[in-house]
C-alpha distance (Angstrom), angle and dihedral (degrees) to the residues before:
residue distance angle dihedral
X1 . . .
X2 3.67 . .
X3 3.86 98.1 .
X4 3.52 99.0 173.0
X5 3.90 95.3 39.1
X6 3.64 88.2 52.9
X7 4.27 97.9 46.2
X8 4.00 85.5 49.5
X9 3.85 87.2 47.3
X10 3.59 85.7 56.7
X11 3.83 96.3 40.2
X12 3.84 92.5 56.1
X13 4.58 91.8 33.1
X14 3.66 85.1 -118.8
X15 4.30 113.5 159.6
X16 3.75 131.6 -153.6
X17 3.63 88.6 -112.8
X18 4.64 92.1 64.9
X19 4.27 83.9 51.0
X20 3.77 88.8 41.5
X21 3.81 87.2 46.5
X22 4.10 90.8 45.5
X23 3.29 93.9 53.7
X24 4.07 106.3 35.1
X25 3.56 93.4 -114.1
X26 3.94 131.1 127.2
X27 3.51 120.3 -104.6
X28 4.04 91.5 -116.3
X29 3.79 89.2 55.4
X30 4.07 89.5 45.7
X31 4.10 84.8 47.8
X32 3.64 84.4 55.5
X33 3.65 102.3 46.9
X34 3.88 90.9 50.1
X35 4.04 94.5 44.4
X36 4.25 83.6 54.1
X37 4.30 88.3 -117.7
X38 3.59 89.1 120.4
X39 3.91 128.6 23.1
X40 4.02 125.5 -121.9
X41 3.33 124.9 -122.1
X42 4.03 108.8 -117.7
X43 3.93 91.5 -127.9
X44 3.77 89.0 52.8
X45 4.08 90.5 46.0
X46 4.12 90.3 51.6
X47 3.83 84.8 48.9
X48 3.92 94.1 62.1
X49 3.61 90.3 38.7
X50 3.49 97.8 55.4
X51 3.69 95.7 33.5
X52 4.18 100.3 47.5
X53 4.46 99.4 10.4
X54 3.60 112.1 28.6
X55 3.98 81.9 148.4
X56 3.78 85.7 71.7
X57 3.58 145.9 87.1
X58 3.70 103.6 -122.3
X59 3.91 82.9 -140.6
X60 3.92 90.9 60.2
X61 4.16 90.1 44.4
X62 3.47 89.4 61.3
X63 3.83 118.9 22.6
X64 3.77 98.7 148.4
X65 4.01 116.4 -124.9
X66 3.65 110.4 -153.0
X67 4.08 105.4 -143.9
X68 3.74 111.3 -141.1
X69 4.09 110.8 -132.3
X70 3.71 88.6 -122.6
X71 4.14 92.8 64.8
């Protein structure tokens, strides 16, 4: 998971379906990226951050948080 994309997402009432949108994706597949099932591409990450966080690190945006399977 993308904790810190997601809290910023919040902070700025940003949904899935505007990065989905930025990047010509469905929301499902956005869903995905964000939940870790399916990886980003890196040119597709630097799109949202420059699009919707250009006050960000793109390394901050999406530091990946590993759940463990007994949260």
């Amino acid at each position: 998971m993308f904790k810190n994309l997601e809290a910023e997402m919040a902070r700025y009432d940003i949904a899935p379906k505007d990065l989905a949108e930025c990047i010509s994706v469905n929301e499902r597949t956005m869903r995905s990226y964000l939940s870790g099932t399916s990886r980003i591409a890196w040119e597709d990450a630097r799109k949202i951050k420059h699009r919707y966080f250009p006050q960000f690190e793109i390394e901050y945006l999406f530091y990946f948080v590993k759940e463990d399977a007994a949260s």
